[in-house]
C-alpha positions as CSV (number, residue, x, y, z in Angstrom):
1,X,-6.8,-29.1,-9.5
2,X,-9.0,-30.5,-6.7
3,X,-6.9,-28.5,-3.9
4,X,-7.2,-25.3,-6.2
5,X,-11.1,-25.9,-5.9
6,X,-10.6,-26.4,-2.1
7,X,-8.8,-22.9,-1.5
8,X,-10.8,-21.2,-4.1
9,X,-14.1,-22.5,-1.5
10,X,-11.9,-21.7,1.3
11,X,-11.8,-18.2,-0.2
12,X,-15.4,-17.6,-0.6
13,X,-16.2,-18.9,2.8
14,X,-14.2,-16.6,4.2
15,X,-15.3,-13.2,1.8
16,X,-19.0,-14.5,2.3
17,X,-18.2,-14.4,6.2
18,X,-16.5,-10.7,5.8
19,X,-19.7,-9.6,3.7
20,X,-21.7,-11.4,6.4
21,X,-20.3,-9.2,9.3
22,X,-20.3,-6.0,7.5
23,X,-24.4,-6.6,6.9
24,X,-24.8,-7.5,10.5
25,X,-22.3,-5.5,12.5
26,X,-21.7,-2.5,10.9
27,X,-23.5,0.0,8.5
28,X,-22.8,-0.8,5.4
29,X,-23.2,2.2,4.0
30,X,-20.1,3.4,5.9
31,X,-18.3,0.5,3.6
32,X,-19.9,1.7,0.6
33,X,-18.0,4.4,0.7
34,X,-15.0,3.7,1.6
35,X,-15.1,1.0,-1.0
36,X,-16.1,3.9,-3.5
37,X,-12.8,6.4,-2.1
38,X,-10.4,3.4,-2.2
39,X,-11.5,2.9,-6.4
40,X,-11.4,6.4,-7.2
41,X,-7.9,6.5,-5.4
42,X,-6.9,3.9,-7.0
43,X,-7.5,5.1,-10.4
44,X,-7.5,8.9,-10.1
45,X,-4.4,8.9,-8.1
46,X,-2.1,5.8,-8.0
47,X,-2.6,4.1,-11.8
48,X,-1.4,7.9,-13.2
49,X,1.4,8.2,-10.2
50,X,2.7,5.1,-11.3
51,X,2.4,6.2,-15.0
52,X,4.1,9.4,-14.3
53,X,7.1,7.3,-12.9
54,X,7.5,5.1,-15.5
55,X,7.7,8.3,-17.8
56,X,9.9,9.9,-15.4
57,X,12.4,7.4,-15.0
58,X,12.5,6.1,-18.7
59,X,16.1,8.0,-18.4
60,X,17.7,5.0,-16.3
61,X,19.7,2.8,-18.0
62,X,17.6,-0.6,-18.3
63,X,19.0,-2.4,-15.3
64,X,18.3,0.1,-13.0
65,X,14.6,0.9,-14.1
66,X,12.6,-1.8,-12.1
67,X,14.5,-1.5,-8.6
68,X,13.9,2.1,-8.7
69,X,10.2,1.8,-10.2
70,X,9.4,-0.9,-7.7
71,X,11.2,1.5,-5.0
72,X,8.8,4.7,-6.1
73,X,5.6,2.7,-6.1
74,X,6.2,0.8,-2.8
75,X,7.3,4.2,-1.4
76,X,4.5,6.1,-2.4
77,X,2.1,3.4,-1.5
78,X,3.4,3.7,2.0
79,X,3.6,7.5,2.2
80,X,0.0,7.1,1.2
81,X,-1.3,4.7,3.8
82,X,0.4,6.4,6.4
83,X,-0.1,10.1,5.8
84,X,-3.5,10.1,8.1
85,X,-1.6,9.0,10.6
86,X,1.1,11.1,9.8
87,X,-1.2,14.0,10.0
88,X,-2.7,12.6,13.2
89,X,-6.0,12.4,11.5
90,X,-8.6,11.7,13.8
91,X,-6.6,12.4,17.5
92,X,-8.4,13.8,20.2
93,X,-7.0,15.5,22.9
94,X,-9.7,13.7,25.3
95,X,-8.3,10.1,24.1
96,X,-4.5,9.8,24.0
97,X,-4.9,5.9,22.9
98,X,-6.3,7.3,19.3
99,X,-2.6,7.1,17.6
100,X,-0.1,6.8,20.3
101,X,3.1,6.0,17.9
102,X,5.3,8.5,16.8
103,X,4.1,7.6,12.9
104,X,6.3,10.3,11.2
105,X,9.2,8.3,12.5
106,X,7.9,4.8,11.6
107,X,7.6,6.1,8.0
108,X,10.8,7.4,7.8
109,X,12.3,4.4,9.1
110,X,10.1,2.2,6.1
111,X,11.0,4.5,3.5
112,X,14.7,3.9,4.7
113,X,14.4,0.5,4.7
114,X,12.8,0.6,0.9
115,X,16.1,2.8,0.1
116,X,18.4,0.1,1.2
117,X,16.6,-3.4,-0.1
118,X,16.9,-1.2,-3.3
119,X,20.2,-0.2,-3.0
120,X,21.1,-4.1,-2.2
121,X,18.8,-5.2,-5.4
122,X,20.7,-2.4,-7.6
123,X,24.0,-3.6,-6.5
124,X,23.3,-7.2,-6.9
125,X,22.6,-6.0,-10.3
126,X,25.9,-4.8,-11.3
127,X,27.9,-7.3,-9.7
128,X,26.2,-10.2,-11.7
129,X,27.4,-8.3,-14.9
């Protein structure tokens, strides 16, 4: 109990030092905003998504459906956060250091590597049938 009290301080230290350098360093309206886009994109975009795939994949027999649930979110999650990038939202031809990673490729190569941990979890699965 005590050491939850400790990390639960810990915490708010550390969120009242964030808030603290968001007041101070930046505008804050700027983070008002974003704050605002990232709850409307969570609940106009991913909460039906993810509602959509649990409809869509009610199909799969009952082992499968949380591997390839779990797959669908995480993979649309990343496809998500990446997609500026992606687009190469923001470059300028003046600053070649604004997005210097291929980022297509590094999503394709995540979205591969979701593929395969759920192809391991599915077959892990079946074999302990």
């Amino acid at each position: 109990m005590k050491t939850r009290i400790a990390l639960y301080a810990v915490g708010g230290s550390l969120i009242l030092l964030g808030l603290r350098g968001i007041v101070t360093e930046s505008e804050p309206r700027s983070w008002v905003v974003w704050f605002a886009g990232a709850v409307l994109l969570h609940d106009f975009v991913l909460v039906p998504a993810v509602l959509v795939i649990g409809v869509l994949t009610a199909w799969l027999p009952v082992a499968c459906r949380t591997p390839v649930r779990a797959a669908l979110i995480v993979a649309g999650a990343l496809t998500l956060v990446a997609s500026p990038m992606v687009l190469s939202t923001g470059q300028r031809p003046d600053n070649p250091s604004i997005l210097p990673l291929s980022y297509g490729r590094s999503l394709v190569i995540l979205l591969a590597l979701v593929v395969a941990v759920t192809a391991i979890w599915l077959l892990r699965k079946r074999t302990q049938k």
